[in-house]
C-alpha positions as CSV (number, residue, x, y, z in Angstrom):
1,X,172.3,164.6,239.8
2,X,168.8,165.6,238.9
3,X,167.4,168.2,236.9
4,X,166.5,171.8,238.1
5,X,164.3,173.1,235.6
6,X,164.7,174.1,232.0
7,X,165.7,177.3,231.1
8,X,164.6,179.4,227.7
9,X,167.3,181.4,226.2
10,X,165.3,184.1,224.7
11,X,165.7,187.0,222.3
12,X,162.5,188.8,223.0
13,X,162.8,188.5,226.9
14,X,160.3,191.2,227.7
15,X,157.5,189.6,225.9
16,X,158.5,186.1,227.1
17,X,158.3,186.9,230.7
18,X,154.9,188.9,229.9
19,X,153.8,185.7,228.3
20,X,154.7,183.1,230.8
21,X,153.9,185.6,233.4
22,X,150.2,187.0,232.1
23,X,148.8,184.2,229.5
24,X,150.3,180.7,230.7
25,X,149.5,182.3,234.8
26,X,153.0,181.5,235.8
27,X,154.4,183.6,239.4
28,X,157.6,185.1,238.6
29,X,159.8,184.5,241.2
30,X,162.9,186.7,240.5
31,X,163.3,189.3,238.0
32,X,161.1,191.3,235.9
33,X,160.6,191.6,232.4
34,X,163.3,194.5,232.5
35,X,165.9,192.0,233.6
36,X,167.6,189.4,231.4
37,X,166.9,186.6,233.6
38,X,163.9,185.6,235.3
39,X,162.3,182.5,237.1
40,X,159.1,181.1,237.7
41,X,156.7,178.8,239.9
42,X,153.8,177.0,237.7
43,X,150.4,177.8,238.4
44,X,149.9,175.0,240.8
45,X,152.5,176.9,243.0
46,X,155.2,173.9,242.3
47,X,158.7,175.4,243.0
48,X,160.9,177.0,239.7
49,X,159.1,175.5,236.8
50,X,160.6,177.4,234.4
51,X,163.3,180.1,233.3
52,X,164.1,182.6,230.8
53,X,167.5,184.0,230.4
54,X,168.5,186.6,227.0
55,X,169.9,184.0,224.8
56,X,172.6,187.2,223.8
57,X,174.2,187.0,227.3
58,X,174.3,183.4,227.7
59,X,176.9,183.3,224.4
60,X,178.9,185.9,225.6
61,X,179.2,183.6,228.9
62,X,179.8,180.4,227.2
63,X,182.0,182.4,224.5
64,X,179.7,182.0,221.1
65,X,178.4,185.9,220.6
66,X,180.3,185.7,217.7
67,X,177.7,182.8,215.9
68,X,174.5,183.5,214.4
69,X,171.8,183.6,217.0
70,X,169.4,181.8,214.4
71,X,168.9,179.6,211.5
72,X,166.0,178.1,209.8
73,X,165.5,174.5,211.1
74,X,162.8,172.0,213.0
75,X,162.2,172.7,216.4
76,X,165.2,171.9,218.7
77,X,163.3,172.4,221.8
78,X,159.4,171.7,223.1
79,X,157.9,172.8,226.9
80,X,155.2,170.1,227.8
81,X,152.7,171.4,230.3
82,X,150.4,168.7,231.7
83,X,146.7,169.8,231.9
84,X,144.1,168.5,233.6
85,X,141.9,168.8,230.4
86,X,143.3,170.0,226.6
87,X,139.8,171.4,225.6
88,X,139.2,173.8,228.7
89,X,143.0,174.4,228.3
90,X,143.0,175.4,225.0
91,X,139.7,177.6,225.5
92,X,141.2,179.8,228.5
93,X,144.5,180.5,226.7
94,X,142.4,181.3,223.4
95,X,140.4,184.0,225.6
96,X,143.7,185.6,226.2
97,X,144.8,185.9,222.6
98,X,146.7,182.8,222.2
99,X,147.4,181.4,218.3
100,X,147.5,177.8,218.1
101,X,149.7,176.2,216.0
102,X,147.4,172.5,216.3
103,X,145.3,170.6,218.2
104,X,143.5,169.5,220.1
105,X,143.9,166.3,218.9
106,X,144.0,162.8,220.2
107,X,147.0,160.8,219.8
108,X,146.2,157.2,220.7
109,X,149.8,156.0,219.9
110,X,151.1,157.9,222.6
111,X,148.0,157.9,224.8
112,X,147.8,161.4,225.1
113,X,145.7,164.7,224.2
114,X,147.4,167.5,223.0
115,X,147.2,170.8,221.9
116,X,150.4,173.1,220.5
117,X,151.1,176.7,220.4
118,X,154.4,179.2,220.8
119,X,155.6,181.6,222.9
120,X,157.0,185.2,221.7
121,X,160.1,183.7,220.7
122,X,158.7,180.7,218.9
123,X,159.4,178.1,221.3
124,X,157.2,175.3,220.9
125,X,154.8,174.4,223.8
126,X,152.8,171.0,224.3
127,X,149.7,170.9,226.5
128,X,148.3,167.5,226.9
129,X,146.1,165.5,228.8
130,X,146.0,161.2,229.4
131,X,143.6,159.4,227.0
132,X,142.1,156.9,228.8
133,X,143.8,153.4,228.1
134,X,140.5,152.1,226.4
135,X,141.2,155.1,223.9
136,X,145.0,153.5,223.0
137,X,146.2,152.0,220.2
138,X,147.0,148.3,220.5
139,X,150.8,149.5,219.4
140,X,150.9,151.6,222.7
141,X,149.2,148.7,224.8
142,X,151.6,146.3,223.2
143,X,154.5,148.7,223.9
144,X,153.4,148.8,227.9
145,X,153.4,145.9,228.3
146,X,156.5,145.1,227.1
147,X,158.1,148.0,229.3
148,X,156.2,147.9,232.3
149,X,154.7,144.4,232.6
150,X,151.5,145.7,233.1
């Protein structure tokens, strides 16, 4: 078993696909943002990366169109996009309109640089970058060691 790709299940589909499609630079690869499905290769031309699918006709196919289709609650689901730098990143998507909900911001317990913003349907999305190791925190160096040996 191994995992495909995640898919997004959507309310505001058109806007979505415009969004992974025009601002994140994603190449839709079936469907369009009439459809209620649609796939896509990332940027870098790696095969599906990513797909949306209206979260309306996925319950009627697993049977729950009869449940609320949303509730106030944390974050149940977060797209990470590795970048090859946050900052430069951050600036692009910012030319093109995006809102960013944080960052960028160095996290030396996790070794990483990240930024965070939403899609049209509020779906959170990481972008981060490595820190370089001398920029961890002794926690994180303690904790791969332990794991890795290293």
């Amino acid at each position: 078993m191994h995992l495909d790709h995640p898919r997004l299940l959507v309310t505001r589909f058109a806007d979505c696909f415009r969004f992974y499609r025009d601002v994140m630079g994603f190449k839709a690869t079936w469907g369009d943002e009439d459809d209620s499905y649609a796939s896509f290769a990332g940027p870098e031309g790696q095969t599906t990366a990513l797909a949306l699918f209206k979260r309306g006709a996925m319950a009627e196919a697993v049977g729950t169109a009869d449940l609320p289709s949303d509730a106030p609650c944390q974050d149940r689901i977060m797209l990470i996009f590795a970048v090859e730098d946050v900052d430069d990143a951050v600036a692009a998507l910012r030319k093109r309109g995006v809102q960013f909900a944080a960052g960028p911001r160095d996290f030396p317990d996790w070794g990483i640089r990240s930024a965070y913003l939403r899609d049209p349907d509020g779906n959170l999305i990481e972008l981060c970058s490595g820190l370089d190791p001398a920029q961890w925190s002794e926690a994180l160096h303690e904790s791969t060691h332990k794991y890795t040996g290293t």
